[in-house]
Every structure is written in C-alpha cells, then in structure tokens.
C-alpha positions in Angstrom: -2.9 24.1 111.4 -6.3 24.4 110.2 -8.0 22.5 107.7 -7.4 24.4 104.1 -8.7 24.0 100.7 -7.0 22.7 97.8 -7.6 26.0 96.6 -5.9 27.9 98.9 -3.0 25.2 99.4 -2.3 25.7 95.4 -2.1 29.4 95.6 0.3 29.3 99.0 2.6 27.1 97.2 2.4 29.4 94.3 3.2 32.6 96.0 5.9 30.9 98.1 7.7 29.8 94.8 7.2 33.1 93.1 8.4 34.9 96.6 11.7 33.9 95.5 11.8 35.7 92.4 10.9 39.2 94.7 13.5 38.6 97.4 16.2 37.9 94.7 15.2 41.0 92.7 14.8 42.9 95.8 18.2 42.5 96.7 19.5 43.6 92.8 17.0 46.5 93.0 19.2 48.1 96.5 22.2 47.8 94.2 20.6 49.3 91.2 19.6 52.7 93.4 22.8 54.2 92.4 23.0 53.3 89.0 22.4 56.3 86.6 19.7 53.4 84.5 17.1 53.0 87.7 15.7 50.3 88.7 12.5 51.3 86.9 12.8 48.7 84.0 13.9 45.8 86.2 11.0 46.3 88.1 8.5 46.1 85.7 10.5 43.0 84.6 10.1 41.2 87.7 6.4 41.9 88.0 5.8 40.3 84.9 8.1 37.2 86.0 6.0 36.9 89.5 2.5 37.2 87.0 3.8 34.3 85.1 5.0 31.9 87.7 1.8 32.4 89.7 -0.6 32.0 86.2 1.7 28.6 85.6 1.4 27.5 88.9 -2.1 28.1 89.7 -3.2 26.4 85.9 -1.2 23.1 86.6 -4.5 21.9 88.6 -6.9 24.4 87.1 -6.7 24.4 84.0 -9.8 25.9 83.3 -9.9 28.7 85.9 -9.8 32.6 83.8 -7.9 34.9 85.2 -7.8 38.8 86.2 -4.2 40.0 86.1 -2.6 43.1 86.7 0.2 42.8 84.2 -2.1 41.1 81.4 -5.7 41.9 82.2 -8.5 39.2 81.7 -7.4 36.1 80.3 -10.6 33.4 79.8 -10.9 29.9 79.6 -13.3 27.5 79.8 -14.4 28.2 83.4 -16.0 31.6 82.7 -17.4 31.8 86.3 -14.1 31.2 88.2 -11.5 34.3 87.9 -8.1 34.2 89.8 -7.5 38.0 90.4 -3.6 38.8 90.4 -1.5 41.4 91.9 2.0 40.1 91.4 3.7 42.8 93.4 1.5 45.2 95.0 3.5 48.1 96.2 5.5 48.3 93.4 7.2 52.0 94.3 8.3 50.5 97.4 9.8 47.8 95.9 11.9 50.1 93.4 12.9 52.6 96.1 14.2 49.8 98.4 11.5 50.1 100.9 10.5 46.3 102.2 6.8 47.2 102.1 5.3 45.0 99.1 2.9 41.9 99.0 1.8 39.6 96.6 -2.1 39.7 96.4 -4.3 36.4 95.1 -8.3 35.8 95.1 -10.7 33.7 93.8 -13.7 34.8 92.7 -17.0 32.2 91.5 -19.8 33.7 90.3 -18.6 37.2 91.2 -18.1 36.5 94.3 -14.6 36.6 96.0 -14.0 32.7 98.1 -10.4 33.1 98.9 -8.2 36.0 99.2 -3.7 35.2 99.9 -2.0 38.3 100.9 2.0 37.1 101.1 4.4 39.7 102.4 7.7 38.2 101.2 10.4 40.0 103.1 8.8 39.7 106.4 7.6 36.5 105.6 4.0 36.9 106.4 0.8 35.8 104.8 -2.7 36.6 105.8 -5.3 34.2 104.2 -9.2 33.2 104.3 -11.9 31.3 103.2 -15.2 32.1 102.7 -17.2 31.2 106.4 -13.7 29.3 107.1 -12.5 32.7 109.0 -8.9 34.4 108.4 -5.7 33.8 109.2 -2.2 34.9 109.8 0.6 32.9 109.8 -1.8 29.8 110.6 -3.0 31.4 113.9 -6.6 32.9 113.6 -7.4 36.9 113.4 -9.7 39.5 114.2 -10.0 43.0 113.6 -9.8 45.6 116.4 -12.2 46.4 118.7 -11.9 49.8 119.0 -14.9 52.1 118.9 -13.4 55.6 119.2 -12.5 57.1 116.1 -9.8 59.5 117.9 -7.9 56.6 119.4 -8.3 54.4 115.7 -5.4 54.4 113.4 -6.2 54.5 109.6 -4.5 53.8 106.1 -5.3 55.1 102.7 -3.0 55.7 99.6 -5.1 58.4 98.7 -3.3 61.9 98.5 -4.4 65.3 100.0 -6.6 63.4 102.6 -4.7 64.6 105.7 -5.5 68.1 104.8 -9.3 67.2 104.6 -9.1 65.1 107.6 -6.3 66.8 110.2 -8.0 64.4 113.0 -7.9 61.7 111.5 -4.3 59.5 112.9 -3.3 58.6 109.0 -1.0 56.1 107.5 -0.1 56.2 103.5 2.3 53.0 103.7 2.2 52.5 99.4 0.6 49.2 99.7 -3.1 48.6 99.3 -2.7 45.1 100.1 -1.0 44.9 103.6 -3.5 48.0 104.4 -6.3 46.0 104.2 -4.1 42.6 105.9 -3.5 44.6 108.9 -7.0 46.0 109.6 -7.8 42.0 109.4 -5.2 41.6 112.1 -5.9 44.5 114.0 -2.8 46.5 113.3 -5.3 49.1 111.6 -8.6 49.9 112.7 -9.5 51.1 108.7 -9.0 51.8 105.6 -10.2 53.7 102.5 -9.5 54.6 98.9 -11.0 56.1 95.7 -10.8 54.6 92.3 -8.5 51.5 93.5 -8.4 48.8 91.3 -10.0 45.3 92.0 -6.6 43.0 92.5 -5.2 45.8 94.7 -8.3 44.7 97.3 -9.8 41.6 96.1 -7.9 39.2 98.7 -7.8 41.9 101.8 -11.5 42.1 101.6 -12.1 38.5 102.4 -9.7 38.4 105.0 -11.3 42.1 106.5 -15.0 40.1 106.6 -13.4 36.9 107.5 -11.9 38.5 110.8 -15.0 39.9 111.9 -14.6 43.5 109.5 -17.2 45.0 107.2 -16.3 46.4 103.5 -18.9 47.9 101.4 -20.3 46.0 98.3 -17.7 46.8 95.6 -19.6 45.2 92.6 -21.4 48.9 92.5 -18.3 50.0 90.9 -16.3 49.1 87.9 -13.6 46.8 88.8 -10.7 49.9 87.7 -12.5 52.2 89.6 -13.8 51.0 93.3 -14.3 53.0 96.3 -13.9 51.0 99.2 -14.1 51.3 102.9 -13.3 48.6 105.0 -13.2 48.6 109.2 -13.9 47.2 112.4 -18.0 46.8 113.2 -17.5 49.3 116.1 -16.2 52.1 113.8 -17.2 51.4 110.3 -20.3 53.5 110.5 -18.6 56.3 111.9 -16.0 56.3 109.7 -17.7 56.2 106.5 -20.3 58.9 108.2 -17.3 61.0 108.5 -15.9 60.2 104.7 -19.4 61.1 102.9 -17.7 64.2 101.4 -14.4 62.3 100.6 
C-alpha cells in the first residue's frame, strides 16, 4: 500500500464507520418501497446520521478544522483556512429508489485549495482517493484516466437534463451520482464529465482524484461554490470537449 497521510487515513476510517450506517439503511429503504409512507423521510434521516458521524470522527484529531457540509452548511472553528467539504450521501435518489449507485464524498481544502479528495462507494465497496502531487488511487492500486482522443469513441456522464437532445452524438450517461462520475473518469471508466450549477461537495473530492490521475478540470473558484460549472476529462479530449460544450 502506499504511503498516506494522516489526513487521508482519518477520513477513510471515518467513511468506513459511517459506511455502516448506509448499508444498514439501504437494506430498510428496499423494504420501505412498498410502504404507502416512502422512504423519503428515512432518507433524509440517514443523511444527517452519516453528516454527523463523519463531522465527529474527523474533529477527534482536528479539532480545529471548519467544515462545509451538505446537510448543515459552513460550520467554523478556529482553523479558518482548513474546510472539510461533506457530501454524506451523494446520490441520494438512488439511494431512496433502491438503486446501489451512491458514494460518500470528503475533501480537504487549505487555503482554498482542495489537498485531498475520498470518494467511498459503500455497496460495492470501492473508494477512490488522492493527495495533492501524491497521485490517485483506487482500492490502493494507482489510476489514470483514459487515453482516448476521439470524441465518437469517448463515453461521457452528466446529471444535467435535456443534454442528449443538444448533443445526439455524444455516447451519454446520467447515472444520479456526481461523485462516482467524476471517480470513474479518474479510473478510466469515463472519458468525461460535465455539469451546470453543481454544488462544491458534489465535486470537491472527484476533482483531485480527476488531476491526480493525469485529468484536467477547469478552475472552479470562478464560480460560487452553489453554483459551479465544471468540466473534467482526459488531456487528449478535454479541449475538444469543452470546444464542443461552449453553447451548453
């Protein structure tokens, strides 16, 4: 295994012990499709429950450390310049139809700058992680995006709706979760993605892993942190791609 942070070891061991919570719930929630009540509410209960184990676990060691959460927004402390960015369960409609396509999302930004980005996929038990110039990994073993340079042969993902109607050519995927998008163009599963007005703890940890594996994203701190446009691909098709999204 390669040499990690203590950083990055605290915030594995955190998602792993809030991973439990989501594969528990996740069984309750196929049992609650049929009920007349939805699983809507228990959803949002167990988001909240993931946000809190992860904010207790990661402020153990850190006391100091502010954080940017989904569920509770910005929380400061002492440390000003050091956010933990939280997405307890991105993928959340996923999760409540029964769909095992979810991911808990961690990063840590220092002086607005993301360091480390944890993207843990619970139910398939797989976690993509990196450290700034320390490269990115999956499942220990080291990753790289694609190397694909034809945009016909390139497969794509993006949440966005409509998009296949502006782009018919484009080979699409809309999987519902930001997260692994961005995890499997590290890995080279995808060969891109992009969305509009996409919040920054949907993206903060995939867009460490993207560079880290040899992928360019676009400067997000030109938008507001609610409201990011971000493209993200391979060196050999990231031009092209955004080239052909300058109306999107």
């Amino acid at each position: 295994m390669n040499s990690i942070s203590p950083n990055l070891n605290l915030m594995i061991k955190a998602s792993e012990k809030a991973s439990k919570v989501i594969i528990r719930d996740f069984g309750e929630v196929e049992n609650l499709q049929v009920s007349k009540k939805g699983p809507k509410d228990f959803v949002t209960n167990t988001d909240k429950r993931v946000e809190e184990i992860l904010i207790n676990e990661l402020s153990k060691t850190k006391r100091n450390y502010s954080f940017m959460t989904e569920e509770t927004g910005k929380i400061i402390n002492k440390n000003k310049d050091i956010f933990w960015i939280i997405d307890p369960i991105d993928g959340t409609t996923n999760f409540l139809h029964g769909i095992p396509h979810f991911a808990i999302s961690l990063a840590l930004e220092k002086d607005g700058e993301i360091i480390i980005g944890l993207i843990f996929d619970p139910i398939k038990n797989e976690i993509f992680y990196a450290e700034k110039n320390n490269g990115a990994f999956f499942n220990n073993n080291r990753i790289r995006v694609s190397n694909k340079s034809n945009l016909d042969e390139c497969l794509f993902a993006t949440n966005n709706e409509g998009i296949k109607n502006l782009y018919p050519k484009l080979n699409l995927r809309n999987t519902g979760c930001a997260a692994l998008d961005l995890a499997y163009v590290g890995c080279g599963r995808f060969d891109g993605y992009f969305h509009n007005k996409i919040n920054l703890w949907d993206i903060a940890a995939g867009k460490i892993i993207i560079e880290e594996a040899g992928g360019k994203v676009n400067n997000l701190s030109d938008f507001k942190f609610n409201k990011i446009d971000i493209r993200a691909g391979n060196p050999n098709i990231y031009e092209k791609m955004v080239k052909k999204l300058n109306n999107f």
